[in-house]
N, CA, C and O of each residue as an XYZ file, in Angstrom:
868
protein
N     -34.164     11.834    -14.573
C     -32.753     12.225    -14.590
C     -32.273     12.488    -13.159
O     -33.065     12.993    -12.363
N     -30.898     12.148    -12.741
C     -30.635     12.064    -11.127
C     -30.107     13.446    -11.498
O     -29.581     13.889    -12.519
N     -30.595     14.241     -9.717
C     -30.163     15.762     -9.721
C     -29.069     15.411     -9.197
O     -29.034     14.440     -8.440
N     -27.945     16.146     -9.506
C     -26.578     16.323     -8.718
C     -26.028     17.780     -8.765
O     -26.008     18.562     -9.716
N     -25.590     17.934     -7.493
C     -25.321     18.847     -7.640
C     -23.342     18.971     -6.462
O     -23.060     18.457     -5.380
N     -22.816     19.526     -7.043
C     -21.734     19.746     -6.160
C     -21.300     20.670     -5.299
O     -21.320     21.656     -6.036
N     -20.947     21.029     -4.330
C     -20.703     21.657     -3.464
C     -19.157     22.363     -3.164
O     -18.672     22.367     -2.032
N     -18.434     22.981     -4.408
C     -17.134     23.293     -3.981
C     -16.212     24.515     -4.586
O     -16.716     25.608     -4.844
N     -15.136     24.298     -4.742
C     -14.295     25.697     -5.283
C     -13.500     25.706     -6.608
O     -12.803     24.742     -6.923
N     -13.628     26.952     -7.478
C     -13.146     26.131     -8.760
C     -11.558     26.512     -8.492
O     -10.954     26.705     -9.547
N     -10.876     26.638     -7.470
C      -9.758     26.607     -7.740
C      -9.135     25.411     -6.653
O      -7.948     25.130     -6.489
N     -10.006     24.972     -6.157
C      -9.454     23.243     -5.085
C      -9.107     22.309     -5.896
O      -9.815     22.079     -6.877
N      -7.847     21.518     -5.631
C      -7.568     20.263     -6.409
C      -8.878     19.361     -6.017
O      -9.644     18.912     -6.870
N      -9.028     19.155     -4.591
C     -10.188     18.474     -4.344
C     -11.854     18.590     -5.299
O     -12.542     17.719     -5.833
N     -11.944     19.414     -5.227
C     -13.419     19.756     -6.222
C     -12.902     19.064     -7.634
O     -13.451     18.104     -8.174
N     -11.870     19.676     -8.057
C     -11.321     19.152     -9.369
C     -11.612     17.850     -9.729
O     -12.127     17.426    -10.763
N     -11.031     16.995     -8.281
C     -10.762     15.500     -8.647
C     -12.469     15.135     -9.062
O     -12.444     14.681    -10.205
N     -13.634     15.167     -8.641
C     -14.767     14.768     -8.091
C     -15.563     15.778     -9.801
O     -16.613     15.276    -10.200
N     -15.162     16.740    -10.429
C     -15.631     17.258    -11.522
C     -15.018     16.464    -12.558
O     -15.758     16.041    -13.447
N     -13.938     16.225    -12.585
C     -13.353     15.230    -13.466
C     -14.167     13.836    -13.920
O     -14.753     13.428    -14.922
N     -13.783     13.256    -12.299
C     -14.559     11.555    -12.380
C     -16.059     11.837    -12.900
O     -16.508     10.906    -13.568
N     -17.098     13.164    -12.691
C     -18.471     13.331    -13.248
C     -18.317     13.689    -14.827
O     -19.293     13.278    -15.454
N     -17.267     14.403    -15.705
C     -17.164     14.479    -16.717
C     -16.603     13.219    -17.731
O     -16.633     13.243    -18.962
N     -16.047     12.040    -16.812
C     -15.434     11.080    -17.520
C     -16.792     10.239    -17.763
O     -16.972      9.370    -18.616
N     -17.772     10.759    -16.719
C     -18.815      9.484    -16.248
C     -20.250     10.212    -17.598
O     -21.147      9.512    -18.069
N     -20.073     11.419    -17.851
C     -20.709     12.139    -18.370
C     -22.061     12.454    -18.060
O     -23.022     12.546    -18.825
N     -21.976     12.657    -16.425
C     -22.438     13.505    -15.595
C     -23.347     14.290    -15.703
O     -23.668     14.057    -14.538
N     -24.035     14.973    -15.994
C     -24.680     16.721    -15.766
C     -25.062     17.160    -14.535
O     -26.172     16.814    -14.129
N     -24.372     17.848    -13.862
C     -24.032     18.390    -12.441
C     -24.351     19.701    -12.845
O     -24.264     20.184    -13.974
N     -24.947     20.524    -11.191
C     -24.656     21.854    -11.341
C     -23.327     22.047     -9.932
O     -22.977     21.198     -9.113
N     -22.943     23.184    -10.064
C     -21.765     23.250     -9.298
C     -21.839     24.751     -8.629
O     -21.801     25.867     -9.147
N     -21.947     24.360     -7.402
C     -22.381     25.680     -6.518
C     -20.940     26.174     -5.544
O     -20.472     25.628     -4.545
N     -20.619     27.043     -6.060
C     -19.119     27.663     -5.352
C     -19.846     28.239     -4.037
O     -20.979     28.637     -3.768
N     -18.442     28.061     -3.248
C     -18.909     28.054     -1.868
C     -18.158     28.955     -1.509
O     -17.100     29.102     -2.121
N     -18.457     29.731     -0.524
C     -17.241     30.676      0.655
C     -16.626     30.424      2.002
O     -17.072     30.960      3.016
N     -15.623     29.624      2.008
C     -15.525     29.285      3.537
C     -14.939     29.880      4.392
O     -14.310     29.470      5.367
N     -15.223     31.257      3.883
C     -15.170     32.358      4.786
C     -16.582     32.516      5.310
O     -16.641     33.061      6.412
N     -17.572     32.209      4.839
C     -19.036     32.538      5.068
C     -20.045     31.156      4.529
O     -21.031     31.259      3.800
N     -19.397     29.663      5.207
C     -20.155     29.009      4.543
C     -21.760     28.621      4.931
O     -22.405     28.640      5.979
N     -22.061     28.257      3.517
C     -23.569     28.531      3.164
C     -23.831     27.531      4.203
O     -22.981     26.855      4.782
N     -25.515     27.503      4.435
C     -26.100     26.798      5.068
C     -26.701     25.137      4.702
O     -27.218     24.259      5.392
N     -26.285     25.269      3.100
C     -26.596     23.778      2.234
C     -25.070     22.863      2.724
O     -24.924     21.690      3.068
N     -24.072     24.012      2.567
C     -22.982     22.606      3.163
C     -22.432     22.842      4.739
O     -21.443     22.238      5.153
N     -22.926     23.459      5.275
C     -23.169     22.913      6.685
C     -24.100     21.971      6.860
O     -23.780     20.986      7.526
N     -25.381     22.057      6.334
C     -26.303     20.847      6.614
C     -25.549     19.528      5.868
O     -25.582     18.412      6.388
N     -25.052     19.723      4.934
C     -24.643     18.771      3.926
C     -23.351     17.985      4.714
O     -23.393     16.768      4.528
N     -22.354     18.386      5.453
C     -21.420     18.401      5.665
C     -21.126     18.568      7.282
O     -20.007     18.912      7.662
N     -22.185     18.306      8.195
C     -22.041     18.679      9.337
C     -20.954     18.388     10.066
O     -20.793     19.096     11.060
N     -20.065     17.449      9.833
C     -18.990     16.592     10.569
C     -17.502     17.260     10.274
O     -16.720     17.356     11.220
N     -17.271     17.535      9.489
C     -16.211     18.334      8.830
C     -16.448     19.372      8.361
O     -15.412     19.937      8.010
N     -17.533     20.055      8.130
C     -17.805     21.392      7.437
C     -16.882     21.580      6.308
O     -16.284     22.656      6.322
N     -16.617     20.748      5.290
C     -15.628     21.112      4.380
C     -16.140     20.855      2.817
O     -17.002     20.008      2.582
N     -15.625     21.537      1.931
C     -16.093     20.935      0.554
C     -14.656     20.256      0.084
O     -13.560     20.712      0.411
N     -14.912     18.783     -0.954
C     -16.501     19.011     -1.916
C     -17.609     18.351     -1.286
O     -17.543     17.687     -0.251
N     -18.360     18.517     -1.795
C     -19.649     17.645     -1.048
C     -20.531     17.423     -2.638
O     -20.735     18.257     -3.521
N     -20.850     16.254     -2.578
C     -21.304     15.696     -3.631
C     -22.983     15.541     -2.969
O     -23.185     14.957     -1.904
N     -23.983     16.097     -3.709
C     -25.490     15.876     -2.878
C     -25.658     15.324     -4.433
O     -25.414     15.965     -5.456
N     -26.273     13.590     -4.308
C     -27.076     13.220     -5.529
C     -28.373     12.630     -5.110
O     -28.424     11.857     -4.153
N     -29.484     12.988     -5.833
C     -30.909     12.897     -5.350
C     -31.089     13.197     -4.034
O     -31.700     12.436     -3.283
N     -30.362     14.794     -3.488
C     -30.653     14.929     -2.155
C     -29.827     14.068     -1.087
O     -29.944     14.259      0.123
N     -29.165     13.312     -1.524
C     -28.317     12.490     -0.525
C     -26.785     13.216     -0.782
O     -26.367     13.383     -1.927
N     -26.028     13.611      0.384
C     -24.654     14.343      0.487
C     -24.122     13.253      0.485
O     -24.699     12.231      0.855
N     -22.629     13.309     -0.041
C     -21.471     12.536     -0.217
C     -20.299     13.142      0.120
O     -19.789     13.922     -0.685
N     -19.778     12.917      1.177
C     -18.920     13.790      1.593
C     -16.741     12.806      1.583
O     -16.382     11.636      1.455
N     -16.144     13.819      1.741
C     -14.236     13.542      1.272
C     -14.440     12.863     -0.135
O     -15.145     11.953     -0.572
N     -13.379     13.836     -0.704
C     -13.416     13.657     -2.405
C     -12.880     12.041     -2.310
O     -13.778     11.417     -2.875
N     -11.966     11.179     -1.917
C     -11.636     10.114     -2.491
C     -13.035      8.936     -2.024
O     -13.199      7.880     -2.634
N     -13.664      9.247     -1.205
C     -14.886      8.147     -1.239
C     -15.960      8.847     -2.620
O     -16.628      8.104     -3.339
N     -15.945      9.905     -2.728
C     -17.313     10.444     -3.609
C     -16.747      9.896     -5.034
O     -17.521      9.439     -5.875
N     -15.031      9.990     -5.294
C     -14.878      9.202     -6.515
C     -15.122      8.286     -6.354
O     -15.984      8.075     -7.207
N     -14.983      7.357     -5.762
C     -15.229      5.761     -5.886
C     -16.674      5.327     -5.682
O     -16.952      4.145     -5.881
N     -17.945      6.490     -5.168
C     -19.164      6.737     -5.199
C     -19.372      6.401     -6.532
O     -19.789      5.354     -7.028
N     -18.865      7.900     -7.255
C     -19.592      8.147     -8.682
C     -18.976      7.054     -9.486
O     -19.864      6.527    -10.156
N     -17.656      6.422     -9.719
C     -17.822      5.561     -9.931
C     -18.392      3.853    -10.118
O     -17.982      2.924    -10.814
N     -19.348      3.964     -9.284
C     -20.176      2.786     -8.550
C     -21.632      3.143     -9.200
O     -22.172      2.357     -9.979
N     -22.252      4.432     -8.810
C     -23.370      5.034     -8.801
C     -23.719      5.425    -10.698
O     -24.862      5.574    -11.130
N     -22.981      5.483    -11.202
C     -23.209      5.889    -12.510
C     -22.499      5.029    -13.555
O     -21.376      4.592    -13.306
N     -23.068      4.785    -14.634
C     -22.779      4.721    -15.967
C     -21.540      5.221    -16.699
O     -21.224      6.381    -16.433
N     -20.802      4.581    -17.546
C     -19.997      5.109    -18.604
C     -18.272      4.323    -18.083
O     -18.300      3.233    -17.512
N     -17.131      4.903    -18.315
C     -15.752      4.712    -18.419
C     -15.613      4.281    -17.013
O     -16.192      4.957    -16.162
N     -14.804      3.069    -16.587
C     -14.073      3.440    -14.992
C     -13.110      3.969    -14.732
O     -12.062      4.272    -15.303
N     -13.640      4.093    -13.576
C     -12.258      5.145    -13.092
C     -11.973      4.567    -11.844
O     -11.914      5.322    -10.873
N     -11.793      3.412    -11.702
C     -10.991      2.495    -11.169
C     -10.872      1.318    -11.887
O     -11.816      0.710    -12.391
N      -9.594      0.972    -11.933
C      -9.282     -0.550    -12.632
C      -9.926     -1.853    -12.180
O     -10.057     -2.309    -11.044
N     -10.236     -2.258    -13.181
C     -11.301     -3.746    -13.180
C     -10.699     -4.585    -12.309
O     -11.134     -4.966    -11.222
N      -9.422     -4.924    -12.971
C      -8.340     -6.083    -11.844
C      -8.374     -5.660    -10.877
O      -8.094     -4.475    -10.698
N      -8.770     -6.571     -9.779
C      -8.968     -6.509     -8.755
C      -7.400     -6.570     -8.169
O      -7.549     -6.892     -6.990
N      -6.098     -6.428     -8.407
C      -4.364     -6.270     -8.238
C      -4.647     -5.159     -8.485
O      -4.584     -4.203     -7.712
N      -5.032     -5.164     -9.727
C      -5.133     -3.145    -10.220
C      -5.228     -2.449     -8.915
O      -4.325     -1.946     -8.247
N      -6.999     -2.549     -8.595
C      -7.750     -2.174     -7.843
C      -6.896     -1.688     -6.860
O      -6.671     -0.519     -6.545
N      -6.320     -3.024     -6.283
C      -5.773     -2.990     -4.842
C      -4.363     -1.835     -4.960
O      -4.331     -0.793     -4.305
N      -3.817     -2.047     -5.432
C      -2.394     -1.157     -6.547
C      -2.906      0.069     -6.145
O      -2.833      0.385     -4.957
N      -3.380      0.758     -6.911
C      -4.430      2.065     -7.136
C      -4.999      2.339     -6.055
O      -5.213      3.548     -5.968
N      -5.384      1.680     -5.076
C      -5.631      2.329     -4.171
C      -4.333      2.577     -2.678
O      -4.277      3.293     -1.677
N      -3.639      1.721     -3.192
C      -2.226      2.144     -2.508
C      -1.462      3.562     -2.650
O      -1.163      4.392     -1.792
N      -1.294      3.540     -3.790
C      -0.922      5.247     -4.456
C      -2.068      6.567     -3.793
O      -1.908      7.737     -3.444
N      -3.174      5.672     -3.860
C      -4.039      7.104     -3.659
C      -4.114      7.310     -2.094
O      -4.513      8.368     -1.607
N      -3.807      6.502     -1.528
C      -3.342      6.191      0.047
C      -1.916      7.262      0.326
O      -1.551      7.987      1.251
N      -1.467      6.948     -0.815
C      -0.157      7.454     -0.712
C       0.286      8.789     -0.863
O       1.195      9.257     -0.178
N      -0.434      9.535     -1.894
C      -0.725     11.116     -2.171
C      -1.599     11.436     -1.033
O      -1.650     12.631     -0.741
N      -2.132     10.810     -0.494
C      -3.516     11.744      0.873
C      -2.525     11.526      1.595
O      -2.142     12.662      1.876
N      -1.601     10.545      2.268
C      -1.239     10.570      3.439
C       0.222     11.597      3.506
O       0.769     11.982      4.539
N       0.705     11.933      1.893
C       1.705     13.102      2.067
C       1.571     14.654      1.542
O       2.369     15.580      1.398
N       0.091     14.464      1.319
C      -0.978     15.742      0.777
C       0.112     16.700      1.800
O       1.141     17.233      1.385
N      -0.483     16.769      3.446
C      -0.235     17.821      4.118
C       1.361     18.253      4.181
O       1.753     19.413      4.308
N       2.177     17.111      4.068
C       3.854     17.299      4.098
C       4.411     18.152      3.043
O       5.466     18.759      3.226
N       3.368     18.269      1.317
C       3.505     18.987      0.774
C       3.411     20.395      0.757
O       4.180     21.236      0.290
N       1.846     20.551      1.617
C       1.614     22.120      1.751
C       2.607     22.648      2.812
O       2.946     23.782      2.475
N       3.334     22.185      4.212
C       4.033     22.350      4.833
C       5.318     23.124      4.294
O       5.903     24.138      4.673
N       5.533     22.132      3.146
C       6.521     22.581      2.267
C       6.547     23.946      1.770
O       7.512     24.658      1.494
N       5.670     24.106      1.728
C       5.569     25.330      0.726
C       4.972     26.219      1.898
O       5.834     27.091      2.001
N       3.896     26.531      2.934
C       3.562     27.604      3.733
C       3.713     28.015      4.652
O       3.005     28.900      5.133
N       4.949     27.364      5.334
C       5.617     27.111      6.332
C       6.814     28.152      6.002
O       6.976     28.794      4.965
N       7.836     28.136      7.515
C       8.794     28.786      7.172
C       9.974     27.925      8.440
O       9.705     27.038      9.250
N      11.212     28.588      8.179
C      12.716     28.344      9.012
C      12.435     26.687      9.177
O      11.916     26.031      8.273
N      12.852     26.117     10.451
C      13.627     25.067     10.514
C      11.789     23.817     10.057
O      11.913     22.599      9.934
N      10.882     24.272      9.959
C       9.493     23.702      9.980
C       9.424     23.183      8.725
O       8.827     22.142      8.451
N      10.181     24.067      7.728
C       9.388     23.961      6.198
C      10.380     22.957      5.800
O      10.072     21.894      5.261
N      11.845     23.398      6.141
C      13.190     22.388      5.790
C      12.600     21.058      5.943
O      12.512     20.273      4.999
N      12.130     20.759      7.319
C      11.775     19.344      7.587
C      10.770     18.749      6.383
O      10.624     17.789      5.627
N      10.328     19.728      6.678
C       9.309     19.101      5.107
C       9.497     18.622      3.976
O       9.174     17.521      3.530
N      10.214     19.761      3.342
C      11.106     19.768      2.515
C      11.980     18.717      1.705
O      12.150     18.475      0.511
N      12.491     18.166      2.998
C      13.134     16.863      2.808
C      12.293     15.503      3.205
O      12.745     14.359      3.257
N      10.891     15.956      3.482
C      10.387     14.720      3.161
C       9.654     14.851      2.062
O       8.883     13.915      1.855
N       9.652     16.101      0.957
C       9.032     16.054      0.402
C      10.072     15.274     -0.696
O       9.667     14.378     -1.436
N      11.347     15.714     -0.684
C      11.911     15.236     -1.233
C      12.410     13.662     -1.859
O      12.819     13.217     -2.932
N      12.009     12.989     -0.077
C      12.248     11.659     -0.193
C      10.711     10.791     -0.912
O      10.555      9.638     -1.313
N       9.875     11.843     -0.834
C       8.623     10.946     -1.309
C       8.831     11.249     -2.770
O       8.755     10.234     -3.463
N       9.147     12.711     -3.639
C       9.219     12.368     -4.961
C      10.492     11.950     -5.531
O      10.718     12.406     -6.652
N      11.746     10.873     -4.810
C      12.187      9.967     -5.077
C      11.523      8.787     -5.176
O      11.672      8.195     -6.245
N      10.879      8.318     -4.412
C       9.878      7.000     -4.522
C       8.645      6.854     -6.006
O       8.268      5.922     -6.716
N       8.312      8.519     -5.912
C       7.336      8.378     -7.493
C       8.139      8.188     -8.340
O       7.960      7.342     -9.215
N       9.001      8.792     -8.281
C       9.833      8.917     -9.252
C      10.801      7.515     -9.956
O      10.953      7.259    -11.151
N      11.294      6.849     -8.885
C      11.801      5.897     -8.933
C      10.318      4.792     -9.521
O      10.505      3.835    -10.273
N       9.099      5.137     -9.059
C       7.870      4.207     -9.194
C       7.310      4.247    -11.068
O       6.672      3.403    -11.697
N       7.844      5.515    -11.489
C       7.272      6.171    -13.030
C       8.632      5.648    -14.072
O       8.759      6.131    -15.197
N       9.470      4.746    -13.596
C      10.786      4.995    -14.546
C       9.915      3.610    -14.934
O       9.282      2.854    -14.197
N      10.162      3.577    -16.568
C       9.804      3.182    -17.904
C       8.142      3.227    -17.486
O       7.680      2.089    -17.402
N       7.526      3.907    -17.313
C       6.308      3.978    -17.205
C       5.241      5.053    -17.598
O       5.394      6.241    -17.312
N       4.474      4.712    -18.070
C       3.218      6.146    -18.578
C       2.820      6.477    -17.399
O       3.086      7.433    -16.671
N       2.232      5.684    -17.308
C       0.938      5.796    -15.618
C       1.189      5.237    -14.632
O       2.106      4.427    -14.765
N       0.678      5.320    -13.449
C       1.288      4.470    -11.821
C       0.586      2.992    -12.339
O       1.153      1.905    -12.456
N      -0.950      3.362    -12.627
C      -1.264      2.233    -12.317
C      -2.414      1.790    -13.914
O      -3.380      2.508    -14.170
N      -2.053      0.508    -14.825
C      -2.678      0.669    -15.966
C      -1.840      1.468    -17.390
O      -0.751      2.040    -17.337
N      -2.760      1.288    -18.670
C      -2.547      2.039    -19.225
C      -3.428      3.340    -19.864
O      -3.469      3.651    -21.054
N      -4.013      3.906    -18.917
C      -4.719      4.977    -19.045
C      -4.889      5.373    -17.913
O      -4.500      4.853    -16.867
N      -5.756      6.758    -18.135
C      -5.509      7.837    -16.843
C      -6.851      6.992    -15.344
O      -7.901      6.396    -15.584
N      -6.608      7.106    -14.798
C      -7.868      7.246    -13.907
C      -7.818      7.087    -12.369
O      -7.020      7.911    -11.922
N      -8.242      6.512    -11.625
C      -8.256      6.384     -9.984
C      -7.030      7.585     -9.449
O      -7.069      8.644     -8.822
N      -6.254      6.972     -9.916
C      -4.671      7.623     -8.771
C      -4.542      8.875     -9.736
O      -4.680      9.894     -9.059
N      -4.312      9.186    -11.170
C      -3.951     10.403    -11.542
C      -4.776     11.474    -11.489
O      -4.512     12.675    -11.529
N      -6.379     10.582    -11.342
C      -7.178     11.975    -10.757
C      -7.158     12.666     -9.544
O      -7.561     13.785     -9.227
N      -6.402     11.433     -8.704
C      -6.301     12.446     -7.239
C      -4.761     13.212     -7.224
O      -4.411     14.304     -6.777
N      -3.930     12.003     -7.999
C      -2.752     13.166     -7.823
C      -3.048     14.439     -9.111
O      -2.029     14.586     -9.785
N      -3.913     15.118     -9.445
C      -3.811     16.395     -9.886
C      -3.073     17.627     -9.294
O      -2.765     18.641     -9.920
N      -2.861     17.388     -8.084
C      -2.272     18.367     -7.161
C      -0.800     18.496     -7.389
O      -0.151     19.541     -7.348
N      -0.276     17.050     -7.685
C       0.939     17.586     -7.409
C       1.811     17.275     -9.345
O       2.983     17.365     -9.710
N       0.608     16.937    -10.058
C       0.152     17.399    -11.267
C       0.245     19.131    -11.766
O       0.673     19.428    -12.881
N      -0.038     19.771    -11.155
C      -0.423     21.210    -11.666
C      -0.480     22.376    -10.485
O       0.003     23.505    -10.399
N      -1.406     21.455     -9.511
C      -1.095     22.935     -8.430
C       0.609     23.007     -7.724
O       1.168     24.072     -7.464
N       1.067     21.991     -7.564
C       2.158     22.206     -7.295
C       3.343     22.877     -8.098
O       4.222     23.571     -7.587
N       3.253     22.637     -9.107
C       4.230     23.701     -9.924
C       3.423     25.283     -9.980
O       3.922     25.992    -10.855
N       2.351     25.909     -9.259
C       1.630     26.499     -9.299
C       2.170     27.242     -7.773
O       2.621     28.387     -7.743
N       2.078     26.664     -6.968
C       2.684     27.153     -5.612
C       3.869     27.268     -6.113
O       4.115     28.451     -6.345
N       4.903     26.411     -6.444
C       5.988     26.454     -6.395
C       6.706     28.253     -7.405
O       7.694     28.905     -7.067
N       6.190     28.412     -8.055
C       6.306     29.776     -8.431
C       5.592     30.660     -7.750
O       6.128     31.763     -7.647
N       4.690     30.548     -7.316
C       4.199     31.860     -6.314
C       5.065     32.096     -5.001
O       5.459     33.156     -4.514
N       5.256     30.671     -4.541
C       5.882     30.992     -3.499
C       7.828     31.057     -3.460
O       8.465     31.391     -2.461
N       8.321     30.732     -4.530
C       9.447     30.622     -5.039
C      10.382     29.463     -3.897
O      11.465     29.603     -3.329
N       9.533     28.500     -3.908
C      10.197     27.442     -3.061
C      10.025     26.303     -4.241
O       8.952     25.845     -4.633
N      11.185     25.999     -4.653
C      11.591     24.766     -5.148
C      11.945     23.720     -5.449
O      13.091     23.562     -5.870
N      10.879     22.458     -5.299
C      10.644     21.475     -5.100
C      11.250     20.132     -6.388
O      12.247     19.435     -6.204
N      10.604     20.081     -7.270
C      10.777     19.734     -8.693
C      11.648     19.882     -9.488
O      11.229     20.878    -10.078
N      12.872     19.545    -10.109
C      13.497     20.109    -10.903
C      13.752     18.102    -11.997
O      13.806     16.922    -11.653
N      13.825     18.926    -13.393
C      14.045     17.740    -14.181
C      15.394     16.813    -13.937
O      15.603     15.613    -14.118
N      16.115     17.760    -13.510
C      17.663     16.908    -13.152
C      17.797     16.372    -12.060
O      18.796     15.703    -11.795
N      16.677     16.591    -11.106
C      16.776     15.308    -10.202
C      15.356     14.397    -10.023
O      15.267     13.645     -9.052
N      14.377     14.487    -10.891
C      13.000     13.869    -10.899
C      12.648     13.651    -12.184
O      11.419     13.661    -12.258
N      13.267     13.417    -13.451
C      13.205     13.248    -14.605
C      11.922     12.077    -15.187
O      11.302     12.190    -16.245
N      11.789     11.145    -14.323
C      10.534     10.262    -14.704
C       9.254     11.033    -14.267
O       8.424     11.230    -15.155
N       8.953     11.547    -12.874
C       7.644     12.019    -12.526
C       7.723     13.733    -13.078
O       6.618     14.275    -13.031
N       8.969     14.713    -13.629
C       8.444     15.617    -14.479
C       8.086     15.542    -16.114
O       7.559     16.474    -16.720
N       8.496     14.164    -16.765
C       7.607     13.542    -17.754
C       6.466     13.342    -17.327
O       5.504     13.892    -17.864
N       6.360     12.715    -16.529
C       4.527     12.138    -16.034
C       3.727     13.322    -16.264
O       2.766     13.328    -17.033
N       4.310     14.807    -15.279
C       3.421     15.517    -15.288
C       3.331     16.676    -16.546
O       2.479     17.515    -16.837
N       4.700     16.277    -17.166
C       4.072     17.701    -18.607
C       2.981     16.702    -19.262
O       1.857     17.095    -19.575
N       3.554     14.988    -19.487
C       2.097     14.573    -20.110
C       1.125     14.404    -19.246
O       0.142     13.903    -19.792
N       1.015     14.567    -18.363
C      -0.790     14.745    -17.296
C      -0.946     15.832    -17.967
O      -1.469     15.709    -19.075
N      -0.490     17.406    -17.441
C      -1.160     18.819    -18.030
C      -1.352     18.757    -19.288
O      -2.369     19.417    -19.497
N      -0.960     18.342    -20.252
C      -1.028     18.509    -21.731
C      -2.263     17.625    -21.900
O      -3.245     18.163    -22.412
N      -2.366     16.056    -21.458
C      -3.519     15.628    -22.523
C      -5.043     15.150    -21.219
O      -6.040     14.442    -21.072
N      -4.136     16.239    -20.552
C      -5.821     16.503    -19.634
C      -6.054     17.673    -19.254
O      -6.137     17.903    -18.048
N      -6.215     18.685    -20.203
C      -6.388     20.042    -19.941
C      -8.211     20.295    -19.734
O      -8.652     21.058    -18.875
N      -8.903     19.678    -20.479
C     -10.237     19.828    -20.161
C     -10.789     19.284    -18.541
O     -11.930     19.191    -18.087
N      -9.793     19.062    -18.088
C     -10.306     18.381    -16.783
C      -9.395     18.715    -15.671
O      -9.323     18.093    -14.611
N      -8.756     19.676    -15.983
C      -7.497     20.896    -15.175
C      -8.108     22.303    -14.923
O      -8.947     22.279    -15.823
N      -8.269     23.484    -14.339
C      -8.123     24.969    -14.454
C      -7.055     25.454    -15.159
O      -6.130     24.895    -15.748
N      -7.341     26.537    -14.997
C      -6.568     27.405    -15.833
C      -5.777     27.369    -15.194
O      -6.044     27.508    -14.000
N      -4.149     27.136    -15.646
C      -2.575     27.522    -14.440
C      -2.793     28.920    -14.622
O      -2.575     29.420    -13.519
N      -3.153     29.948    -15.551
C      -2.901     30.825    -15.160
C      -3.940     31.704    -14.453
O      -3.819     32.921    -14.317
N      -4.710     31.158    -14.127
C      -5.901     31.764    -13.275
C      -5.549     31.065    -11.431
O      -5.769     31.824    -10.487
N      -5.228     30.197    -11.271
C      -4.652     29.758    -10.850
C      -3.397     30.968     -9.734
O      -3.410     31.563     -8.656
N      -2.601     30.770    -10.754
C      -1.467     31.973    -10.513
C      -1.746     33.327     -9.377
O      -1.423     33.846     -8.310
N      -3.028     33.420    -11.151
C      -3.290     34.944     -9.884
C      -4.639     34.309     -8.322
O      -4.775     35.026     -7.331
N      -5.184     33.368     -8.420
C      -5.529     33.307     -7.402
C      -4.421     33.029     -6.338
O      -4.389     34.004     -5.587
N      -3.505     32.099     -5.970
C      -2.425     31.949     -5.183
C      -1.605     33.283     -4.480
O      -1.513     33.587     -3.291
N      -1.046     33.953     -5.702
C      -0.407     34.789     -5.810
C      -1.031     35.733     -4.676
O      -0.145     36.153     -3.932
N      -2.304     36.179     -4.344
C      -2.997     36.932     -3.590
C      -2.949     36.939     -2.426
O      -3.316     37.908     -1.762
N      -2.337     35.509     -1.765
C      -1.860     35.469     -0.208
C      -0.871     34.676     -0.120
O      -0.749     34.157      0.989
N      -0.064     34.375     -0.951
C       1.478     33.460     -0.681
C       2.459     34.351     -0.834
O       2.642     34.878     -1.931
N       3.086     34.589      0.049
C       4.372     35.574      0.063
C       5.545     35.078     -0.445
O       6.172     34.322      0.297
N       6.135     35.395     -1.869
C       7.211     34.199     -2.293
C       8.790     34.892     -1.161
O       9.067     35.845     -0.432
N       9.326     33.787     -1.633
C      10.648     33.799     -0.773
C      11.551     34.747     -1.147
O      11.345     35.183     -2.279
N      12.684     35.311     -0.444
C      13.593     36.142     -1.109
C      14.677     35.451     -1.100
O      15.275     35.342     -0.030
N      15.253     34.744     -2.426
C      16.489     33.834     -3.181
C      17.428     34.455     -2.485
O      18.259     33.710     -1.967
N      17.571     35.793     -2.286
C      18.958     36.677     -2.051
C      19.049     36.197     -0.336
O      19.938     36.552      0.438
N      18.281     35.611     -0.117
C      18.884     35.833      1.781
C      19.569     34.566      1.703
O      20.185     34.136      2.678
C-alpha cells in the first residue's frame, strides 16, 4: 500500500484542493497539520525552496504547489479524473486554472488591504468576476459536465470568499450583478460539501484576525 501523507492546514483552500483530488481518487492519506508560525522540521526538509504547505510526501518522495500535486495525484493513482480526457478539454481547464492562480493574490488584496490599495483591487476584482461570469452564462461548469480540474482549485472563491467577505464586511459578490457565477457557487457549496470545511468553522477561524470594515464611514 503507497504511504501518503500530507503536509497542511485544515482551514487553507490550498490543502483543500489536494484532499479533495485524494478523496475523489480514494486515497488513504494521513494529514499532518502544520504551524507556520513554528514550522516543523518534515516540511522544511520537505519543502526547502518555498517553505510552504501543502506538501504532498508519497512513498517518501515530497510534492510540492497544490496545482502540480493535483495533476500528480491525478497521474500517480487510480480511480475518477480529475482532469478532462479531451485533450481541448485538457488544454481549456488548464487555462481557467491559470486564471484563478494568476488573480488568487488580486483577490486577497481585495479584502486585506486598505484606502486607495484595496479600491484598486477591488475593481480588478470586479472586472475578473465579470469575465467568469460572463464565461458561466447557460452553463453548469467552466469546463465539461462534471466537477473536477478547475472547480477544485477554484474552491476559494467557491466558499472562502463569501467567508472573508463577511468577516471582513467588504463586498465583492452580489446576485444582481454576478447572477451566473453566484449560481455556480450555491451549486459548488451544496453538492460538494464532503470535500469543503465547515463555513462555519471557517468564520470563527477568520474572524480572529480580520478587522471588518465600518459601513458608517
Amino acid at each position: 500500500m503507497a504511504d501518503v501523507k500530507l503536509l497542511g492546514l485544515w482551514y487553507s483552500p490550498f490543502s483543500h484542493r489536494v484532499e479533495w483530488a485524494l478523496k475523489i481518487k480514494g486515497v488513504k492519506y494521513e494529514f499532518i497539520e502544520q504551524d507556520l508560525q513554528n514550522k516543523s522540521p518534515l516540511l522544511l526538509e520537505s519543502n526547502p525552496i518555498h517553505k510552504k504547505i501543502p506538501v504532498l510526501i508519497h512513498n517518501g518522495k515530497p510534492i510540492c504547489e497544490s496545482i502540480v500535486i493535483l495533476e500528480y495525484i491525478d497521474e500517480a493513482f487510480e480511480g475518477p479524473s480529475i482532469l478532462p480526457k479531451d485533450p481541448y478539454d485538457r488544454a481549456l481547464a488548464r487555462f481557467w486554472v491559470k486564471f484563478f492562480e494568476d488573480k488568487g493574490p488580486t483577490m486577497r488584496k481585495s479584502i486585506f488591504l486598505k484606502g486607495e490599495e484595496q479600491e484598486k483591487a477591488k475593481e480588478e476584482v470586479f472586472e475578473m468576476l465579470k469575465i467568469l461570469d460572463n464565461e458561466l452564462k447557460d452553463k453548469k461548469y467552466f469546463v465539461g459536465d462534471k466537477f473536477g480540474f478547475v472547480d477544485i482549485v477554484a474552491n476559494a472563491g467557491a466558499l472562502w470568499l463569501g467567508v472573508l467577505e463577511e468577516v471582513s464586511g467588504v463586498v465583492l459578490v452580489t446576485s444582481e450583478k454576478f447572477p451566473n457565477f453566484c449560481a455556480w457557487r450555491d451549486e459548488y457549496c451544496t453538492q460538494n460539501k464532503e470535500y469543503l470545511p465547515s463555513r462555519d468553522e471557517l468564520l470563527v477561524r477568520y474572524q480572529a484576525y480580520i478587522q471588518p470594515v465600518d459601513a458608517s464611514k
